[in-house]
C-alpha positions in Angstrom: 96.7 107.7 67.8 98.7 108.2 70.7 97.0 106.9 74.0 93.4 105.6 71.7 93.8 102.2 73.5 93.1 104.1 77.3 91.0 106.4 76.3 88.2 104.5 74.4 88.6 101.8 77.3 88.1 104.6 80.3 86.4 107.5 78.4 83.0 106.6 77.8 82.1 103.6 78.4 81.2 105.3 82.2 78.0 106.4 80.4 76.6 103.2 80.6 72.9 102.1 81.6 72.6 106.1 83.0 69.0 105.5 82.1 68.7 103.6 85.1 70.1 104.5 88.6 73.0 106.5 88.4 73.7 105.7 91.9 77.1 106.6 93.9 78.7 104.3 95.6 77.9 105.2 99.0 78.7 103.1 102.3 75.4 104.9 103.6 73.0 103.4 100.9 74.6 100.2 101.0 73.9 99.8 104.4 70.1 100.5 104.2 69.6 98.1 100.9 72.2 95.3 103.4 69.5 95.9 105.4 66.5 95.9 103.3 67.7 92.4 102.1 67.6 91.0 105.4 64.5 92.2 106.6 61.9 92.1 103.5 59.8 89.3 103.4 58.2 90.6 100.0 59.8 89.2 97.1 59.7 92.1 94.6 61.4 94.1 97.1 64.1 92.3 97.8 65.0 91.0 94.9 64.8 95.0 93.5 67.3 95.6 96.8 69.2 92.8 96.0 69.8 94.8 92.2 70.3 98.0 93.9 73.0 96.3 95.8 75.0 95.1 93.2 74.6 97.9 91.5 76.1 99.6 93.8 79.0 97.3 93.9 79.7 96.3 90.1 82.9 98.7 90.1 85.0 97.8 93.1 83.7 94.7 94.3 82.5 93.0 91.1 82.8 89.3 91.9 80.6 89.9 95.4 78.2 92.2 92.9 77.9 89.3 90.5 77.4 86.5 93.7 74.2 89.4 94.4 72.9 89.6 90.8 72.4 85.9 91.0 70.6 85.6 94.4 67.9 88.6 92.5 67.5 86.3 89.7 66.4 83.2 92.0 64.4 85.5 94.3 62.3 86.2 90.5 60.9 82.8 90.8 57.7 84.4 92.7 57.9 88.0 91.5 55.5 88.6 88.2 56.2 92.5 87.7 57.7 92.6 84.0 59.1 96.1 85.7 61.3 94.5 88.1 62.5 91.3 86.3 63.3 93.5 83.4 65.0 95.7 85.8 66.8 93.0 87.1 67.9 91.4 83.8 69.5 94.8 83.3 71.7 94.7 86.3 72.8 91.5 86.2 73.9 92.3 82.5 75.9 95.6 83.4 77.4 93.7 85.8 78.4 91.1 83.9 79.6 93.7 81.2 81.7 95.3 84.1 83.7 91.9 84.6 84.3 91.9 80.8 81.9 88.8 80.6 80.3 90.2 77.3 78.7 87.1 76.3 77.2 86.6 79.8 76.0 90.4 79.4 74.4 90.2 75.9 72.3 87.1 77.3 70.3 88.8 80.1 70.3 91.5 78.4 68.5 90.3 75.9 66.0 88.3 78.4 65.4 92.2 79.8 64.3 92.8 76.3 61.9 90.2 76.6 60.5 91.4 79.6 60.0 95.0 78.7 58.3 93.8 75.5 56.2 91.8 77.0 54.8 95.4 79.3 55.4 96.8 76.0 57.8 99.2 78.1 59.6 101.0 75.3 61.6 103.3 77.2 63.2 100.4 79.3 63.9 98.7 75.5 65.2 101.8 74.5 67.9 101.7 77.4 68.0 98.0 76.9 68.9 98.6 73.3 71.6 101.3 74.1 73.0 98.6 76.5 73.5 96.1 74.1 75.1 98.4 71.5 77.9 99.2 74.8 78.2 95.0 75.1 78.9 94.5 71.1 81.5 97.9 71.3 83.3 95.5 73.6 83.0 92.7 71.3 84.6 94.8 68.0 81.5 94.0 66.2 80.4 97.2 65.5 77.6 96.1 62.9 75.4 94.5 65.5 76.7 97.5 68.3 75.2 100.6 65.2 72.2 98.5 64.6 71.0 98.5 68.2 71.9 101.6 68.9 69.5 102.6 65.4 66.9 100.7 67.5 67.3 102.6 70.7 66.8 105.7 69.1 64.6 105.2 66.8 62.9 103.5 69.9 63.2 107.1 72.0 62.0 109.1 69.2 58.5 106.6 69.0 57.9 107.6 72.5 59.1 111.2 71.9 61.5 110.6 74.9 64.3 113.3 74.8 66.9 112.5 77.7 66.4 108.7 75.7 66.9 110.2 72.5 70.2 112.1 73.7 71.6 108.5 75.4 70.9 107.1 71.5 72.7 109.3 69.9 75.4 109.3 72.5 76.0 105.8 71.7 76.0 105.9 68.0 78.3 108.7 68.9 80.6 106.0 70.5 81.1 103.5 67.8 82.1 106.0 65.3 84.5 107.0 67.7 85.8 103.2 67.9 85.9 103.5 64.0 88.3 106.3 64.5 85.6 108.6 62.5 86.0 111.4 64.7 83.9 114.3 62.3 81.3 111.7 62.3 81.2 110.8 66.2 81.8 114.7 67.0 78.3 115.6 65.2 76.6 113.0 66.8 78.0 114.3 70.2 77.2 117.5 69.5 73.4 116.1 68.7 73.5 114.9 72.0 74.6 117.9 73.8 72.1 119.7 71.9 69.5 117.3 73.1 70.4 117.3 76.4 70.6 121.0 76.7 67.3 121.3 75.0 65.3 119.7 78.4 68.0 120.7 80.7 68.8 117.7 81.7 72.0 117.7 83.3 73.1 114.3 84.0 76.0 112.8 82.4 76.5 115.9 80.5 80.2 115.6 81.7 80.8 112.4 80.0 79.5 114.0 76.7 82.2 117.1 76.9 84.8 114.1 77.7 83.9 112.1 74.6 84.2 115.8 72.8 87.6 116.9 74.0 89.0 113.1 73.2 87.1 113.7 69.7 89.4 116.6 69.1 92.2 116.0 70.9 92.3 112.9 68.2 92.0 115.8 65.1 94.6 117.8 66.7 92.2 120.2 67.4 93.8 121.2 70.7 92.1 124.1 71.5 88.7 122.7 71.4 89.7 119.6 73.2 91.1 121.8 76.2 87.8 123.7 76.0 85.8 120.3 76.3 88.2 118.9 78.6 88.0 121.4 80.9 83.8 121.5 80.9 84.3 118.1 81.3 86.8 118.9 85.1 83.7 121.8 85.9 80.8 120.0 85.4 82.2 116.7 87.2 83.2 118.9 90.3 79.8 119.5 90.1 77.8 116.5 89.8 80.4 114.4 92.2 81.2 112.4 88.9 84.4 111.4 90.1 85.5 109.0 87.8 84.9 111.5 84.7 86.6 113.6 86.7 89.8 111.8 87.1 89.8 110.6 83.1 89.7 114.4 82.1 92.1 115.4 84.6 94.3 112.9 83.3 93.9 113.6 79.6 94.7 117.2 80.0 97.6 115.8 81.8 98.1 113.8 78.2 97.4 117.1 76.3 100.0 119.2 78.1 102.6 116.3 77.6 102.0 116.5 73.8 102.9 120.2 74.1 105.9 119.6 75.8 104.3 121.3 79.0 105.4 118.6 81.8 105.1 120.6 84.9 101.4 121.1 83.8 100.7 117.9 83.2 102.0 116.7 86.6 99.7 119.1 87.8 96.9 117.5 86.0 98.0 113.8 87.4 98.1 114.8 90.6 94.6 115.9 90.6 93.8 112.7 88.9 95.4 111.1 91.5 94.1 112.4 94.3 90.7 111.0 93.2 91.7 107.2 92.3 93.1 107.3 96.2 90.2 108.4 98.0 87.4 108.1 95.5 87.8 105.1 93.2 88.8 101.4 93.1 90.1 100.9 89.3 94.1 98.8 88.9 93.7 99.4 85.1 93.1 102.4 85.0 95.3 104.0 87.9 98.3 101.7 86.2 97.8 104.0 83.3 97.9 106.9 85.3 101.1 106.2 87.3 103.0 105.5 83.8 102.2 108.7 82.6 102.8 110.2 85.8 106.6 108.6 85.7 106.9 110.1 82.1 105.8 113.6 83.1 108.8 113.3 85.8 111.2 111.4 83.4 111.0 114.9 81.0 111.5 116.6 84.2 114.8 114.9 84.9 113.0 113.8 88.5 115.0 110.5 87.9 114.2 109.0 91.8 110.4 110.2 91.8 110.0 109.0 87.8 111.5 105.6 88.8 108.9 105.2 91.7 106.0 105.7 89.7 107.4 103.5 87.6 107.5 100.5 90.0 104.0 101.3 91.3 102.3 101.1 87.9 104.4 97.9 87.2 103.2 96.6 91.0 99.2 97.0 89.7 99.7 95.8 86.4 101.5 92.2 87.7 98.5 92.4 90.0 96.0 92.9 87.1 98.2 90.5 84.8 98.1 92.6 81.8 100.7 92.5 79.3 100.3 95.4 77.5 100.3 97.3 80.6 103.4 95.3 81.6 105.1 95.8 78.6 104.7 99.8 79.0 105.7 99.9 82.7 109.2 97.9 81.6 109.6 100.5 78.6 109.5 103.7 80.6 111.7 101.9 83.3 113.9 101.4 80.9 113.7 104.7 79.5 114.6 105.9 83.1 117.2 103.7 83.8 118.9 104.7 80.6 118.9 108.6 81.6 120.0 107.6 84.9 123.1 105.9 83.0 122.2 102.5 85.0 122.7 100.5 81.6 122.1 97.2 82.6 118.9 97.4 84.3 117.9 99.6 81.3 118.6 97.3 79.2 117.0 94.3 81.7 113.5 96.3 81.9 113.6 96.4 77.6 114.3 92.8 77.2 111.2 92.4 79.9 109.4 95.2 77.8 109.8 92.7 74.7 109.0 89.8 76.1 105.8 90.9 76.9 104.9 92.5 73.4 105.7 89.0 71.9 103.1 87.5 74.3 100.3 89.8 73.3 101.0 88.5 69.9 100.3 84.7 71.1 97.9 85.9 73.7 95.6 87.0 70.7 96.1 84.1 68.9 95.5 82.0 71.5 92.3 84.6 72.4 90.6 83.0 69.4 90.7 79.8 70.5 89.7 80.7 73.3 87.0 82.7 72.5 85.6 79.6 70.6 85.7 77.7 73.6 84.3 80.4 75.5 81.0 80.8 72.9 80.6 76.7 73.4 81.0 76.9 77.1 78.3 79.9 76.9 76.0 78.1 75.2 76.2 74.8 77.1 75.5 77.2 80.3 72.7 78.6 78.6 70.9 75.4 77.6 71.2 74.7 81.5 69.9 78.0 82.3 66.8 77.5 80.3 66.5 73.6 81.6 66.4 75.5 85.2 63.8 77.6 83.9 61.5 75.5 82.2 61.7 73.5 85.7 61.2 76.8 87.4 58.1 77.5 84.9 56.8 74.4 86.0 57.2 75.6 89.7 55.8 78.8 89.3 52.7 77.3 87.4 52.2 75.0 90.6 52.5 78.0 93.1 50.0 79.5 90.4 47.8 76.5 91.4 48.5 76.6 94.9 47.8 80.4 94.7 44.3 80.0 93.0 43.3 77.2 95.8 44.4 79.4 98.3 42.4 82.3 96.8 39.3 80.3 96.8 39.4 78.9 100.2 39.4 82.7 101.0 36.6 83.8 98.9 34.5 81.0 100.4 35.9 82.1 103.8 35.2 85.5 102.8 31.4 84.3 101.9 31.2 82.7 105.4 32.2 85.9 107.0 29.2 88.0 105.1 26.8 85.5 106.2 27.8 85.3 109.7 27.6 89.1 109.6 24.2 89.0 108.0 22.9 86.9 110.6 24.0 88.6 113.6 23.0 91.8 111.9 19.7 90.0 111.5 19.5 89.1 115.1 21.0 92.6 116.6 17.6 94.1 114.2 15.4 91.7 116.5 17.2 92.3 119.7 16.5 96.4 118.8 13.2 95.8 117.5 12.3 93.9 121.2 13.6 96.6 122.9 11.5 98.9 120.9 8.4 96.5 122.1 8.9 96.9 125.5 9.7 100.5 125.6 6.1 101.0 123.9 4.9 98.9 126.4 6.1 100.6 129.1 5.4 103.6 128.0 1.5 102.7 127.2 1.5 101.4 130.9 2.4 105.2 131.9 -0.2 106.6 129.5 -2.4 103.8 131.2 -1.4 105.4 134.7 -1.8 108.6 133.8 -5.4 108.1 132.5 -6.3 105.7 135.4 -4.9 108.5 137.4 -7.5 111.2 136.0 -9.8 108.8 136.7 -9.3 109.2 139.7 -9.0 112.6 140.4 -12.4 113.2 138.3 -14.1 110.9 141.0 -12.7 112.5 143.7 -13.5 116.0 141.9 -17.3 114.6 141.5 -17.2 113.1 145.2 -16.0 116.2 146.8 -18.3 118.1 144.9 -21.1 115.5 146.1 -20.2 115.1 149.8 -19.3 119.0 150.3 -21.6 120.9 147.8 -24.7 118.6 148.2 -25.1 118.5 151.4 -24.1 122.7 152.0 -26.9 123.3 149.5 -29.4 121.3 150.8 -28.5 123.2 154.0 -28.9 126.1 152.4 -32.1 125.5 150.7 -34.0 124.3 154.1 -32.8 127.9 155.3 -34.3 130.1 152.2 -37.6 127.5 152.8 -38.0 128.7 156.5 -36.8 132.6 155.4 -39.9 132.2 153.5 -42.0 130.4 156.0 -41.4 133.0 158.6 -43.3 135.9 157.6 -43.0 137.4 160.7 -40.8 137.4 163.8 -37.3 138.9 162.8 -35.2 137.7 164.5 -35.6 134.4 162.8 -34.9 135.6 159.7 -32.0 137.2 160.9 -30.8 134.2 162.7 -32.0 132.4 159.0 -29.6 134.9 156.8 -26.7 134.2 159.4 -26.7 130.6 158.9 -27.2 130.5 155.4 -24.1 133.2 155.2 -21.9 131.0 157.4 -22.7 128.2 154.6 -21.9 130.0 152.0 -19.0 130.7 153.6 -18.0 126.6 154.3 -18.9 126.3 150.4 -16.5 129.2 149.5 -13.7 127.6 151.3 -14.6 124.3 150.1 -14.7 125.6 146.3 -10.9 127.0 147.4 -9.9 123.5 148.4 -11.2 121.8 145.2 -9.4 124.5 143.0 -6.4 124.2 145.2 -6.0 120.1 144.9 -6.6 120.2 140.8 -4.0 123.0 140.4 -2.8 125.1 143.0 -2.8 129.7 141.5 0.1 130.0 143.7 2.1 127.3 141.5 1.0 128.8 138.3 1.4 133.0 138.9 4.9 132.6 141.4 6.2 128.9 140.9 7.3 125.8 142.7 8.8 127.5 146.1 5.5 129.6 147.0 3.6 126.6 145.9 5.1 124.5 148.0 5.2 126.8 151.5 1.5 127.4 150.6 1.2 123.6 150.5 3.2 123.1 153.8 0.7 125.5 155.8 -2.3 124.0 154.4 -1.4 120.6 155.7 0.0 122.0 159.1 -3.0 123.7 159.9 -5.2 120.7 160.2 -2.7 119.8 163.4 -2.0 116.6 162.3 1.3 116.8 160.4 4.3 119.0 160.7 6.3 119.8 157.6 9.1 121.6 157.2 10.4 123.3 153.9 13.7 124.6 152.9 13.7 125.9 150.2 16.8 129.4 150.3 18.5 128.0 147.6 16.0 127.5 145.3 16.4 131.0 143.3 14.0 131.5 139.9 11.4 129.7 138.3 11.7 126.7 136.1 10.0 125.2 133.3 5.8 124.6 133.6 6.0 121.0 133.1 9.2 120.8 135.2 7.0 122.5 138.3 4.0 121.0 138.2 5.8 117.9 137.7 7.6 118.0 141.1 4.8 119.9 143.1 2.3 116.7 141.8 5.4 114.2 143.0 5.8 115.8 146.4 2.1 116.1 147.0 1.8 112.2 146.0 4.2 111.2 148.3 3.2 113.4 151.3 -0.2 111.7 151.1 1.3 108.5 150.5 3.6 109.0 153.9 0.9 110.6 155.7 -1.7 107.9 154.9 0.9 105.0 155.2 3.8 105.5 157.1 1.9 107.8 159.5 4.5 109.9 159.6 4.2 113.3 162.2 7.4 115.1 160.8 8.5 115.4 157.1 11.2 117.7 155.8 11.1 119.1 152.4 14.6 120.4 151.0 14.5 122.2 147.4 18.1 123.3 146.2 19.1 124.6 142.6 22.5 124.3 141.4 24.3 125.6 137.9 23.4 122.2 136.2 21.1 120.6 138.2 17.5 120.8 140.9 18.2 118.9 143.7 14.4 117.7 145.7 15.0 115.8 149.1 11.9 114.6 151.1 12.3 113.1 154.6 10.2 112.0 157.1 9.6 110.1 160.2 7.5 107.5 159.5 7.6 104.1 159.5 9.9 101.7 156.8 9.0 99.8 153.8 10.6 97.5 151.4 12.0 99.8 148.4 11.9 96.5 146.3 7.8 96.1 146.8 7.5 99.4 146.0 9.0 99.7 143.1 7.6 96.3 141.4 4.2 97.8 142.4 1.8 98.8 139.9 -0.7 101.0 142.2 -1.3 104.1 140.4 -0.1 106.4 143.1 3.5 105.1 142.6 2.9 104.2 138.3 2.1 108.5 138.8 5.3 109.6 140.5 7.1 107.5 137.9 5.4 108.6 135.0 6.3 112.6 135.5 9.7 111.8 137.0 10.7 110.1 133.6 9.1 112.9 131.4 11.4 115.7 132.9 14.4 113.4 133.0 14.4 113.1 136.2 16.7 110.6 138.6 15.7 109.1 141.8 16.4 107.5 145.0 14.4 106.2 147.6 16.2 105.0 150.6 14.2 103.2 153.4 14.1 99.8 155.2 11.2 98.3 157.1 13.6 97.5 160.0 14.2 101.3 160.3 12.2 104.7 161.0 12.0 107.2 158.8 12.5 107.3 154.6 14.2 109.9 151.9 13.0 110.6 148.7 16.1 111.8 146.6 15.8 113.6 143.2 18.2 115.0 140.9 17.0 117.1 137.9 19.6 118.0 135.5 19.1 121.6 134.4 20.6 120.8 130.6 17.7 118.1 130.5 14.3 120.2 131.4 11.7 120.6 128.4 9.2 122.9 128.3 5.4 120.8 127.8 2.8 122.5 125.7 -0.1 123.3 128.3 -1.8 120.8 126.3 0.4 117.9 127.7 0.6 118.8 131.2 -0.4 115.9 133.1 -2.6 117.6 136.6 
């Protein structure tokens, strides 16, 4: 078959591992995973980047890929995910398949196999299986290559995996391909497709159409194969597959040379071309291309332009050093040199052409030998390879060690820590529950005040009554006894009825007073401010004290408890000033803002120490406490006893005020 050699090297083999990444080569990623590498402290992660990156790099710059494989495997020694060492067995196989080390390639291949198994991951052994079958293509030994593509199907199918099942039968496609079977390998394609098509899944469909058009461009069938071929050019143009790109260009390049169509075909290699130049790094292949390319020109008597391609594709194929490729760049120089009518470099470039036939001859012979050598060689590195890793068992089974030792110290630690939180837990309960304590206490001293304080007034009640009442009565009583006594003169009893109405009068107005000093009507029917002008003239008129209110800016009434509160606290510390300080002058200021009461108390008296008052624990002071706290009220007292004069501040925030039940109002 005319061109078989190229196209089963170049035409499918591109579908290899798809399962995996599929990644493009792409300066952008390879940055970020560079990157990535240097950065990660985390083994997994680097060592998957480190995978990625050769991936990334298997094609053009395989050695430096291989040198990254490696540095993965080490970075294993601490990584336990089955996932990513079977992942990275994988890559480093592909890669080594890349650089045509098959034996290398069927080895960690294989130890992916393990892994998966191990997880019990059957879709990565079904891709792992499809693998292997590509590796023992290679090989020719396309017993072992069927049977493991038979496994990676009938792997796909357990799972009921379709996109797997499609790669299987891709592959089984493929050998009977390589057995030159091509009604066989075309219905397996055609499987394929139909899987593939049957979950829409798009990717690698190109390579499938290229294995179809080679399929029958090998049974002549041309028109089908240009049909394929030229699904093959659409669909690559559409997924950026470049390289299945530049194979079909090329081999409908091959199919319009075969119908004596050069001008075509030219077109075709140009195309193909274009992509090896900018897209793709591949000697072998582009040599291929350039000798067809100088046989296209050749047939069209483009002698100069023929003889250049010529030269190039010899050029990459001294570079590659491979004789077969030698041997045809020498043959179609020849064959131009010969048209040209240059005889003797014609004849030169066919004595070179033959030379290098006769050493693919010994070159195979000597290929089994050396293949022998190789298989020893492979197997002496892979006893060391499994020496390293029974001593890196061993090292992992000491970090293991290490690992549970460090995992205890931190339980332990961890134990420490709960206690240590326990405790202080413990202790902030106690701290909270003291706290607690002394607020009852404190507030058990108010109620104390408070009930000391009724005390007091119920004395004063009973000795006003007493004083006032007893002796107006007894007053009273001597008059109604002489009203009686006097039977006669009236003018007596006039005088008699005067007195006793001018006592009634003194116990009316003492009756007021009482009522007035245990709860004031003017507080209760119009609020704080009449309360507290009423309570300003009733202390002015005795001529002994002046005080002053201003109260314009006090506008509405407040709560019950909230007026009483205050009117109680300014009437407490008036008498306390009065009785104390002897103060002649005090100023009372009442202003009411949006959010807050504002109570200001001056007077002209003389100082105290703030500090002794406020340790005290008379009642007086224990009572102006006591209501300030219940309406939420703050306070400042400035004075000094170096000083005249002292200021009550108070500040009542409006947002804070309750209303008491008339049940708790404290009078």
């Amino acid at each position: 078959m005319k061109n078989l050699s190229y196209k089963i090297k170049t035409l499918f083999f591109c579908f290899f591992l798809f399962t995996f990444l599929g990644h493009a080569q792409n300066q952008a990623i390879q940055d970020s995973l560079g990157n990535l590498i240097q950065t990660s402290s985390i083994d997994s992660i680097k060592a998957e980047a480190l995978m990625d990156l050769a991936w990334q790099k298997m094609y053009a710059e395989n050695t430096e890929a291989l040198d990254l494989a490696h540095q993965g495997i080490k970075t294993l020694e601490n990584v336990s995910s089955p996932r990513i060492i079977g992942y990275a067995y994988t890559v480093i196989g592909v890669v080594h398949w890349v650089g045509s080390s098959y034996d290398s390639a069927a080895y960690y291949l294989n130890k992916s196999a393990e892994a998966y198994q191990a997880k019990n991951d059957l879709r990565g052994l079904s891709a792992v299986y499809n693998n292997l079958s590509m590796v023992y293509q290679n090989k020719s030994d396309y017993t072992k290559a069927l049977d493991y593509a038979t496994l990676a199907l009938k792997t796909s199918e357990e799972i009921g995996d379709e996109k797997m099942i499609g790669n299987s039968l891709f592959s089984i496609g493929n050998i009977h391909y390589l057995l030159e079977d091509n009604p066989k390998a075309l219905s397996y394609y055609r499987r394929a497709l139909t899987t593939k098509n049957k979950v829409n899944d798009k990717h690698n469909l190109q390579k499938i159409y290229l294995n179809l058009g080679s399929s029958f461009h090998n049974l002549k069938e041309l028109d089908s194969a240009a049909f394929y071929y030229s699904k093959c050019v659409m669909t690559s143009e559409e997924l950026g597959d470049y390289k299945a790109l530049a194979i079909a260009s090329s081999n409908l390049g091959n199919f319009d040379m075969e119908l004596g169509r050069p001008n075509e075909a030219y077109q075709h290699y140009l195309k193909s071309q274009e992509i090896y130049q900018s897209k793709l790094n591949n000697d072998y292949d582009y040599a291929v291309l350039l000798h067809s390319m100088a046989k296209a020109q050749l047939q069209l008597e483009n002698f100069p332009l023929a003889e250049d391609y010529g030269k190039k594709s010899l050029a990459l194929s001294e570079k590659i050093k491979d004789n077969k490729r030698l041997s045809a760049a020498h043959t179609v120089l020849s064959d131009i040199y010969e048209e040209k009518g240059d005889f003797q470099k014609a004849l030169s470039s066919f004595k070179m052409a033959q030379s290098f036939r006769d050493s693919i001859f010994n070159l195979d012979k000597a290929a089994l030998l050396a293949d022998i050598e190789t298989k020893y060689e492979t197997e002496k590195k892979e006893n060391q390879i499994i020496l390293q890793e029974t001593e890196l068992s061993k090292q992992k089974a000491s970090n293991q060690r290490n690992l549970v030792l460090i995992f205890s110290l931190l339980v332990i630690l961890f134990l420490i820590s709960i206690l240590f939180l326990l405790n202080q837990s413990r202790q902030k309960k106690a701290r909270q529950l003291l706290l607690q304590q002394k607020e009852i206490e404190i507030k058990e001293a108010y109620i104390n005040a408070a009930l000391e304080s009724q005390e007091v007034e119920r004395k004063r009640f009973a000795q006003d009554l007493h004083d006032g009442f007893g002796q107006l009565i007894s007053a009273l009583r001597l008059n109604i006894s002489n009203l009686n006594d006097r039977n006669g003169e009236m003018e007596d009893r006039i005088a008699i009825v005067d007195k006793s109405e001018s006592i009634l009068k003194e116990m009316h107005t003492e009756i007021r007073n009482i009522a007035f000093n245990l709860m004031p009507a003017t507080l209760i029917q119009f609020g704080l401010k009449e309360a507290l002008l009423e309570f300003a003239q009733r202390m002015n008129s005795s001529g002994k004290i002046q005080i002053i209110t201003d109260t314009q800016e006090m506008t509405g009434r407040l709560s019950e408890i909230q007026e009483i509160s205050l009117y109680r606290v300014i009437q407490e510390w008036v008498n306390n000033v009065i009785k104390y300080a002897n103060a002649s002058k005090i100023t009372i200021q009442l202003v009411r803002h949006d959010i807050e009461l504002n109570l200001l108390i001056e007077d002209d008296g003389a100082g105290f120490d703030v500090n002794r008052l406020q340790n005290s624990s008379g009642n007086g002071w224990r009572n102006i406490q006591s209501r300030l706290k219940r309406i939420n009220a703050d306070f400042e007292i400035d004075s000094h006893p170096d000083r005249k004069g002292s200021s009550l501040i108070i500040d009542l925030p409006i947002d804070k005020l309750t209303i008491a039940k008339e049940a708790d109002i404290m009078v």
